[in-house]
C-alpha positions in Angstrom: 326.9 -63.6 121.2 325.6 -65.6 118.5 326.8 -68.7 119.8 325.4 -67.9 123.4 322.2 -68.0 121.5 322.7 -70.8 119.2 323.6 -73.2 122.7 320.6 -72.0 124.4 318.4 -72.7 121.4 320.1 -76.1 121.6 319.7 -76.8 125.6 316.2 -75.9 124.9 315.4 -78.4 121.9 317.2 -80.7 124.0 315.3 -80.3 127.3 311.7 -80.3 125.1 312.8 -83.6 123.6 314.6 -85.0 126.8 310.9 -84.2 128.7 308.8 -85.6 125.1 311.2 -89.3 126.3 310.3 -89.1 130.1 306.3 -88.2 129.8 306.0 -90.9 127.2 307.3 -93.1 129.3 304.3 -92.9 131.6 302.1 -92.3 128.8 299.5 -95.1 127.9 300.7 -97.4 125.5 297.0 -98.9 124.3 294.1 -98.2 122.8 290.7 -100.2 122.3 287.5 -98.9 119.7 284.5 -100.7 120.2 281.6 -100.1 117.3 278.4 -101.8 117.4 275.7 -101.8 114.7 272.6 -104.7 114.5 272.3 -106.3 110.4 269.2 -107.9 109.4 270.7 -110.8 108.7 271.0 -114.1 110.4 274.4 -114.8 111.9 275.3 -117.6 109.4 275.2 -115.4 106.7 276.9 -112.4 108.1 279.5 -115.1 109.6 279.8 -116.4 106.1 281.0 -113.3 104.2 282.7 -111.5 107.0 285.1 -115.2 107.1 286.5 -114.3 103.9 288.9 -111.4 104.0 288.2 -110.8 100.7 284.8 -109.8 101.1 286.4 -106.8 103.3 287.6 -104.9 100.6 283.8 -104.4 99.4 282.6 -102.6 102.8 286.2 -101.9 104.9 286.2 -97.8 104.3 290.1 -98.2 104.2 290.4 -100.8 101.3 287.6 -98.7 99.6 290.7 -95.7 99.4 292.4 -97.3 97.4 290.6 -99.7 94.8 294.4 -100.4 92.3 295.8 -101.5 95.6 298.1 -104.4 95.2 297.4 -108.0 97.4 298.9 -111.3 97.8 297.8 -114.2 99.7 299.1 -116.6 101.8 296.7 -120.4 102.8 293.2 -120.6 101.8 290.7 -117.6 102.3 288.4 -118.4 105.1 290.5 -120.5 107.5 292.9 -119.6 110.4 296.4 -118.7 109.2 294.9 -116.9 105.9 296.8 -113.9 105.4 296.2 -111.4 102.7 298.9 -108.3 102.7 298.4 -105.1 101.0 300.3 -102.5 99.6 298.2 -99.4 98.5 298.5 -95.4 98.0 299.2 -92.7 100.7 295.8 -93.6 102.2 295.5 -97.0 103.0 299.4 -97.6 103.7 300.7 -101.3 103.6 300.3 -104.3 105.5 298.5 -107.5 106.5 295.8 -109.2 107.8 295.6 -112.9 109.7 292.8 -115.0 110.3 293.7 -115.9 113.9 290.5 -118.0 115.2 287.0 -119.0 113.8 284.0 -119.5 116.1 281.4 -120.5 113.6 278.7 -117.9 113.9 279.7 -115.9 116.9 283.4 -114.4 116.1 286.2 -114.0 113.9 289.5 -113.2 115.2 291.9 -111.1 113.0 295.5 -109.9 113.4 295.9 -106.3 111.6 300.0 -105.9 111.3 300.5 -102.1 109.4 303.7 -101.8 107.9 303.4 -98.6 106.3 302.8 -95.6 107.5 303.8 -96.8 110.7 304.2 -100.2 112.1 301.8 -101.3 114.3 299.7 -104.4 115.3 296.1 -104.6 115.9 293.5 -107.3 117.2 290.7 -106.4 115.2 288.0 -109.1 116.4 283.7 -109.2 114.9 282.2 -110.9 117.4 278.2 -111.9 116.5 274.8 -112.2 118.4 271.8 -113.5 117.2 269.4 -111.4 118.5 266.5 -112.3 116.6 265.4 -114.5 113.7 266.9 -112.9 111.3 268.8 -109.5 113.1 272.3 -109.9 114.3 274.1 -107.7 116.5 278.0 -107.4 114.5 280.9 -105.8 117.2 283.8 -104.5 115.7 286.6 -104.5 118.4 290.5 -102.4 117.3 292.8 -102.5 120.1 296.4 -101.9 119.4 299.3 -100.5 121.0 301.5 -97.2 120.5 304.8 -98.0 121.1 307.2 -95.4 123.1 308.0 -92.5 122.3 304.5 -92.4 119.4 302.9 -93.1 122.5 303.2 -89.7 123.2 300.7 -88.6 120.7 298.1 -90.7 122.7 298.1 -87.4 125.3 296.7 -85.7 122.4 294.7 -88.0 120.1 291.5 -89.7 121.4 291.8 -93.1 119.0 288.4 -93.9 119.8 287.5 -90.5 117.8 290.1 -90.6 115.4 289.8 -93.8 114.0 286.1 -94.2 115.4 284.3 -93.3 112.4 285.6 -95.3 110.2 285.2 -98.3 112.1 281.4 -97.3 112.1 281.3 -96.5 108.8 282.8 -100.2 108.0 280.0 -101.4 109.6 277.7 -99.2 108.1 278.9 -100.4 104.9 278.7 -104.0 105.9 275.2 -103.6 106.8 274.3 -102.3 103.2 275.9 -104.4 101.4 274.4 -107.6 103.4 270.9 -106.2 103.3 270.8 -105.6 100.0 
């Protein structure tokens, strides 16, 4: 009797986790969080600070969790091919960033690879707009991929509200610290 029960308990984790496989497998694999927030700043100077990834850690609400985190570097800060990887608590995880292109004034391209808690890679672009003397509109673009079978959890988490208010609040913080 016992072991009647104990194979249908097992046929039935197996069929949950055999169906889990086959939905995620038509399950979207991608996400995209778009943020927008106008700084009144011109777009040199916003272009500027936002160029040097070290600047992030004063306004990027994830690097702000975890101020003892430890970061190397790799190339010069400011430049394609910069890369500055971090290994922090709980919180912010571990990985790296990449300066991927420069368009002086209107966009800075970065690569977010996270190594810890997960790994995952991001294109996590600020694209600016001078839309006024001194006003710029700043975008904050994260799209990345869930990979199969985490893509699953896509059918269940709206990224664009999970991770949407921090983005803001990144930007939020940008635009305090620049108008200051």
């Amino acid at each position: 009797m016992i072991k009647k029960i104990m194979m249908i308990l097992l046929y039935s984790i197996l069929s949950i986790v055999a169906l889990v496989l086959i939905i995620a497998l038509f399950t979207k694999k991608d996400y995209t969080i778009v943020r927008e927030l106008n700084i009144n700043q011109p777009d040199s100077n916003i272009y500027e600070h936002l160029r040097f990834l070290k600047n992030h850690k004063q306004f990027n609400v994830w690097f702000l969790k975890d101020p003892n985190m430890i970061e190397t570097s790799k190339n010069v800060d400011g430049q394609i091919g910069y890369i500055l990887s971090y290994k922090g608590n709980k919180d912010l995880g571990s990985g790296e960033q990449e300066i991927k292109g420069l368009e002086k004034n209107k966009k800075i391209d970065i690569e977010l690879r996270f190594i810890k808690p997960f790994k995952s890679t991001s294109k996590t672009p600020f694209e600016l707009e001078n839309i006024g003397q001194s006003q710029t509109k700043v975008k904050w673009t994260m799209q990345g991929q869930m990979n199969y079978p985490l893509n699953f959890a896509l059918l269940f988490i709206n990224m664009d509200s999970f991770l949407g208010k921090d983005v803001q609040k990144t930007l939020e913080n940008l635009k305090s610290n620049l108008e200051k």
